[in-house]
N, C-alpha and C positions, 0 to 999 in steps of 0.2 A: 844474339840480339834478343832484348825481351821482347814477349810476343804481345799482342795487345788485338782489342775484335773492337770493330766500331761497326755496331749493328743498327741499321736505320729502323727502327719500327716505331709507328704510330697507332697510339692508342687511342680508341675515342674515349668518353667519357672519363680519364685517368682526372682523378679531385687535387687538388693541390694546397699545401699545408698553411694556416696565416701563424701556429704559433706552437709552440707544445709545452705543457705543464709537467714535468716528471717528475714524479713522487717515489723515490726508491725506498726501499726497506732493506730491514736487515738481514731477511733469510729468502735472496733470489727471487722478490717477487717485488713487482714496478708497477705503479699506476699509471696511465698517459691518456693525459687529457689533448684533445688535439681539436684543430676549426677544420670539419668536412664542407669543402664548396662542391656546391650540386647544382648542374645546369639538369633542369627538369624537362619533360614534353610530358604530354598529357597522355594517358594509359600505361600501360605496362613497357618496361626496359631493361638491361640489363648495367650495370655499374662494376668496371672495377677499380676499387681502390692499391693503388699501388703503393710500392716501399715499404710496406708494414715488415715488422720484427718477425725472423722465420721464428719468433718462440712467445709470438702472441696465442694467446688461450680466446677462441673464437668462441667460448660462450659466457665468456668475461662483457662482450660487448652491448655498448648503450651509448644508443644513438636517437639525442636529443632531437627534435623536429616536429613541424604539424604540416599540412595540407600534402602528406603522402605516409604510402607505408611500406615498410620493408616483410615482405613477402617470404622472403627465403635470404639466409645469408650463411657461404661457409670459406674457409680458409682453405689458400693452395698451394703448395710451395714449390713450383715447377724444379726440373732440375738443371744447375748451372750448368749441365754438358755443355758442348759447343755443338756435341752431335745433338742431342736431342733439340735445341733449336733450328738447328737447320733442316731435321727430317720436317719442320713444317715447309719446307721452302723445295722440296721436292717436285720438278717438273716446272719450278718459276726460275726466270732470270736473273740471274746474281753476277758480280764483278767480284773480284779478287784481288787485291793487292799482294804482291810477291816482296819477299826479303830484297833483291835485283830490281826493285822499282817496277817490275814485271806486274803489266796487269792482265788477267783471264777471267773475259765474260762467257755466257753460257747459258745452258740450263742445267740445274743440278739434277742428276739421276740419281747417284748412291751416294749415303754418308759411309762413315766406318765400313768400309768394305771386307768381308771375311773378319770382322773383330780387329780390322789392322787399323790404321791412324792414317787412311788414303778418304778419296771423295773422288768422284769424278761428272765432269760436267762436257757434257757435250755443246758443242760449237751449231750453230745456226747455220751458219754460211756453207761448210762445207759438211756439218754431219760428223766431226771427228769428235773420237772421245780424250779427254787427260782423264791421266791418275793425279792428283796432288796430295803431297803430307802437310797434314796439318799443319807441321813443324817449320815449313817452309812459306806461312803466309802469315802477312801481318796483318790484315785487316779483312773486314766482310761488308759488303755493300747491300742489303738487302732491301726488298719492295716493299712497301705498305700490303699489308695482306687484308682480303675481306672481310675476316675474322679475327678479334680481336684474340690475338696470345699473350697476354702478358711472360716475359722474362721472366721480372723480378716475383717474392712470395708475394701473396695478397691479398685482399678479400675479395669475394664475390655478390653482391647484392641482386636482388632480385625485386626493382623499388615500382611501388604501382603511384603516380602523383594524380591528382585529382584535373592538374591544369597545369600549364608551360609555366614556368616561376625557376629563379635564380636564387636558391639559399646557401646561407654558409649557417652550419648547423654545429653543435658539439658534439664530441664522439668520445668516449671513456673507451680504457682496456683495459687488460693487466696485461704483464707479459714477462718473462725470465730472463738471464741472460747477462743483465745490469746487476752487479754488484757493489756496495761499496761498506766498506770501512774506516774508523777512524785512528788516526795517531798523532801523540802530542809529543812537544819538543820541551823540555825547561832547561833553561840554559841559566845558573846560580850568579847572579853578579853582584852579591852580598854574601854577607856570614850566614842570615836568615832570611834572604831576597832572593828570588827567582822569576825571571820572563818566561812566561806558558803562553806558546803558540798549539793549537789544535788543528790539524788538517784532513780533509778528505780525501780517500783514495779510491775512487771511480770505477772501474772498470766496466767495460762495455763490450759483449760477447753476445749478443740478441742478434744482430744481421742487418741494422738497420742502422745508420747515421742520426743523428739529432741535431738541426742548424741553428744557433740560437735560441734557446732552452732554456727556460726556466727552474732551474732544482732545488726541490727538497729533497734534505733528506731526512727518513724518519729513522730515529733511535727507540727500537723497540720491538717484541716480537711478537711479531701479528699472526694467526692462527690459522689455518689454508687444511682445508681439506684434500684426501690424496687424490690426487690427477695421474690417472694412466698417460704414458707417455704417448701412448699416438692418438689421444683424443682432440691435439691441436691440431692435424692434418685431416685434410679433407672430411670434415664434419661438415653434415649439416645440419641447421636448426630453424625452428623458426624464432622470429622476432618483431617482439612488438615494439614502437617508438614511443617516447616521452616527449608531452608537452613542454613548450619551451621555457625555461627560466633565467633569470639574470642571469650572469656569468659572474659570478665569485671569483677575484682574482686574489691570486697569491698575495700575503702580508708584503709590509715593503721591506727593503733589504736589511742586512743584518739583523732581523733579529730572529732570537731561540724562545720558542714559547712550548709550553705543554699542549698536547689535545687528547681527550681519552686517557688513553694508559700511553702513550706516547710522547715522545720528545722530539718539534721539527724543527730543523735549520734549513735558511734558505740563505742558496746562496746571491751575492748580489750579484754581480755579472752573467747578463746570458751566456750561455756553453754551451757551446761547439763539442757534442757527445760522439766524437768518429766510433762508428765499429771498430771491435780489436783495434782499441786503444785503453791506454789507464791515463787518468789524468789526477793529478795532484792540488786539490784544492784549499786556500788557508778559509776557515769556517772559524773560530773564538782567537784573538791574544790579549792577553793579559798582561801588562807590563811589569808589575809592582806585587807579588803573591810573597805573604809569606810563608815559611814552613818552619816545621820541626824537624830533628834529625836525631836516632837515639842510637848504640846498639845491643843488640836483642843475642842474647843466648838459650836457645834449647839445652836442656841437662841430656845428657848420652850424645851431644853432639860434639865432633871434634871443630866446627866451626864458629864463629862470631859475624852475625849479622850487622852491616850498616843501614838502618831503616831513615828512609826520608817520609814525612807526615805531613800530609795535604788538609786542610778543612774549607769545606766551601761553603764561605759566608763569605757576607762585602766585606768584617771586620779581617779578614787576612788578603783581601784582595781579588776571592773571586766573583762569589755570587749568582755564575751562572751555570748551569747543568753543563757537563761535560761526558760525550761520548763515551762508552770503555773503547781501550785500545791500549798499544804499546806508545808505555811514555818513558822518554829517552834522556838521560840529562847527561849536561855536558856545565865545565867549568873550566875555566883559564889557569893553563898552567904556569910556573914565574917567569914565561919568556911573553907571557898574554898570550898565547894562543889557547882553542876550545881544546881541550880531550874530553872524552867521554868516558865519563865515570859508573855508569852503568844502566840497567833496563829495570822494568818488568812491567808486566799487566795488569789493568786494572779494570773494574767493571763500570756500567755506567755510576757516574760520579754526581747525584743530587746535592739540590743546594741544602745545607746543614748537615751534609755527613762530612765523614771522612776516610780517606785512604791512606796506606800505607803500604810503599815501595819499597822491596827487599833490591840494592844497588851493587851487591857486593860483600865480600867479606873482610873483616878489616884486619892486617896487615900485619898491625903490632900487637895484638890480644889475643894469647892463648885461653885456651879456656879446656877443661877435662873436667868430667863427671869420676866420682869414685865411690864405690858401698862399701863402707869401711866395716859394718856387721851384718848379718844377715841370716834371721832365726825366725822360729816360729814358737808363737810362747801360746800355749792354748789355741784359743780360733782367733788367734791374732796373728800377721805376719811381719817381725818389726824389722826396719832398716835403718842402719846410722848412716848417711850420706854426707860428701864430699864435696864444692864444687872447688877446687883449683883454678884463679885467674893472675894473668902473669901481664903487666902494662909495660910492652918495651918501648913507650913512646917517650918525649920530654915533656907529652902535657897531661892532664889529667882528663880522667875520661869516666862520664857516666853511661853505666850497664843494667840492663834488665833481663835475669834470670826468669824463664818460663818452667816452670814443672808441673808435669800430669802424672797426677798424682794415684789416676787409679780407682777402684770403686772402694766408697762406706773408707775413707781415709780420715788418717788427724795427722797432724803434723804441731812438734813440740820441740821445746829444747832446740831451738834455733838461733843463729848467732846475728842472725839479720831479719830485721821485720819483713813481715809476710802483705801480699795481700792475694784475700781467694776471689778469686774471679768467677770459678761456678765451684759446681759441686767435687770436680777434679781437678784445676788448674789452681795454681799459686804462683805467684813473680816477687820475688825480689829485685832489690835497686840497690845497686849500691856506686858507691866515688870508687875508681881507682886510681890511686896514686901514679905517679911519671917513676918510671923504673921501678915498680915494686911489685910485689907478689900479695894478693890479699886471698884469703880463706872462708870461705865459707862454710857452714854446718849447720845438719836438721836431724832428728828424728822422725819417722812416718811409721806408724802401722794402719794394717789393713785389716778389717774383720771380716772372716767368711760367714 
């Protein structure tokens, strides 16, 4: 039977959340903007704030407010034992639910007894002690205690108010834990037409839940100084408060803007962020993109590239900045269903550039490099080259030969125009015919 503890404890002053803004980024680090409600008394008190992320950075925090001040504040992250909570509960009276519907009240005397998975609680009435296992109890009854323990991780405040007042205040963090990523889908429903969906993929490894949620996400990478890892536990600092300002809410839905050196997507629907969860969210689609499609030969390679060519401008259909990530395409084979015709990666994709996805290698076009001569005439190094391409297909196909060419090169005497791209690369294009064999040849020396 699963086990399960239903521990009663009440906390005083525990704040409670009206909303949270998350701003993720792309290298594990998260902003969160959140509304702190503060029941005040006048003079000094103690605060804790409950549920925070076990992987919030406690000197990350900034906490908006006027007519008090935060004194002291640090991060705790009690431990989930079952023992270590109840060693608060030593010498107080508890009830026990049994697997057998069996209840045992008492007072508890020992947790983990000898390092074993026992507890034992003596009896009121007549004085007798139980051993119990762990294993054997489903639930725990426990007393309001004088002192406040909090369970979960948390903050600790140490807040001085000037006079009794009820604020709901803003609170910034950062905190770790939240990752997420983007990947996009084009699915070709044209000769030169393709549907681009883009989506986010979440995940949430921090310790703490998000209930309707506001998220950005930010495309871009932001610069963080090194953090020892146990500076988020039990630190203390002090901290001073900020006067208060507007609240700046998030743009409205769908849209992608730039900020800084940055690119934010927000999504429209609030989210439900569970811990140890990934959730899958669609962030851009594009219905109507067109593209380009070539394929691409390296000379010494025994393969043939099929490249698919992206440009984002409105005039091909996109226009909008587009995440990097793996983009997947897929096309209907002649019974109409998708297969997927191939992958690859891409970086963030700005408006007026372009990319280009290596999908595969293509099927019917051999290709072989060959050095037909190869001398050295003086401080020159000359080669006669070969490229061999062979089209088993029935339709005709345009190719583009890449060659690196090497340093202080010339290239002559070739059978197909040229074009040099820098100081070492050169590509040729050529048509190949449906079932034919076409030839290519160059000249290249090199001066040392």
């Amino acid at each position: 039977m699963k086990r399960f503890f239903t521990i009663l404890l009440m906390i005083a002053g525990v704040n409670i959340f009206a909303y949270d803004i998350i701003s993720i980024y792309n290298n594990d680090t998260t902003l969160v903007q959140s509304e702190l409600k503060l029941n005040l008394k006048k003079g000094v008190h103690n605060y804790y704030w409950d549920n925070v992320p076990e992987t919030i950075d406690a000197t990350s925090i900034i906490l908006k407010g006027k007519g008090f001040k935060v004194n002291l504040a640090k991060f705790e992250n009690p431990s989930k034992s079952v023992y270590d909570i109840l060693s608060n509960y030593i010498g107080k009276n508890i009830e026990i639910s049994m697997k057998k519907n069996d209840k045992i009240a008492g007072v508890l005397t020992k947790v983990n007894i000898d390092n074993n998975s026992f507890m034992a609680i003596t009896s009121e009435s007549d004085g007798t002690t139980t051993l119990i296992s762990y294993a054997d109890v489903v639930s725990y009854s426990l007393p309001k205690l004088s002192q406040n323990i909090p369970i979960n991780p948390h903050m600790f405040f140490r807040i001085q108010s000037k006079k009794s007042q009820h604020l709901a205040n803003e609170i910034f963090y950062t905190c770790t834990g939240i990752q997420w990523s983007a990947f996009s889908q084009a699915i070709i429903d044209g000769k030169n037409t393709l549907e681009l969906a883009t989506f986010a993929k979440i995940d949430n490894r921090s310790g703490k839940s998000f209930e309707n949620a506001a998220i950005k996400l930010i495309s871009g990478k932001v610069n963080r100084s090194y953090r020892q890892k146990n500076m988020k536990y039990n630190r203390s600092l002090k901290m001073a408060t900020v006067n208060n300002t507007d609240t700046v809410m998030a743009p409205q839905p769908n849209q992608e803007h730039s900020f800084e050196n940055y690119h934010i997507y927000k999504i429209t629907d609030p989210v439900n962020l569970s811990n140890n969860q990934v959730q899958i969210i669609p962030i851009i689609k594009k219905e109507k993109v067109k593209f380009d499609q070539k394929l691409r030969y390296y000379t010494y390679n025994s393969a043939v590239n099929k490249i698919i060519i992206l440009k984002n401008n409105l005039k091909a259909g996109l226009g909008v900045s587009i995440p990097g990530g793996i983009v997947s395409f897929y096309k209907k084979d002649i019974d109409g269903k998708l297969i997927t015709i191939g992958e690859d990666r891409c970086h963030n994709l700005s408006i007026n550039s372009k990319a280009e996805f290596k999908i595969g290698d293509d099927f019917d076009v051999d290709a072989k490099t060959t050095i037909l001569e190869d001398k050295i005439v003086g401080k020159k190094h000359i080669r006669d080259y070969q490229v061999k391409l062979i089209n088993g297909s029935d339709e005709k196909k345009e190719i583009t030969i890449y060659h690196n060419s090497g340093r202080n090169s010339k290239i002559w005497d070739n059978s197909v125009k040229y074009v040099k791209k820098d100081s070492n690369l050169y590509t040729f294009k050529i048509i190949l015919k449906p079932k034919k064999t076409t030839i290519l040849t160059w000249k290249q020396s090199n001066r040392y």
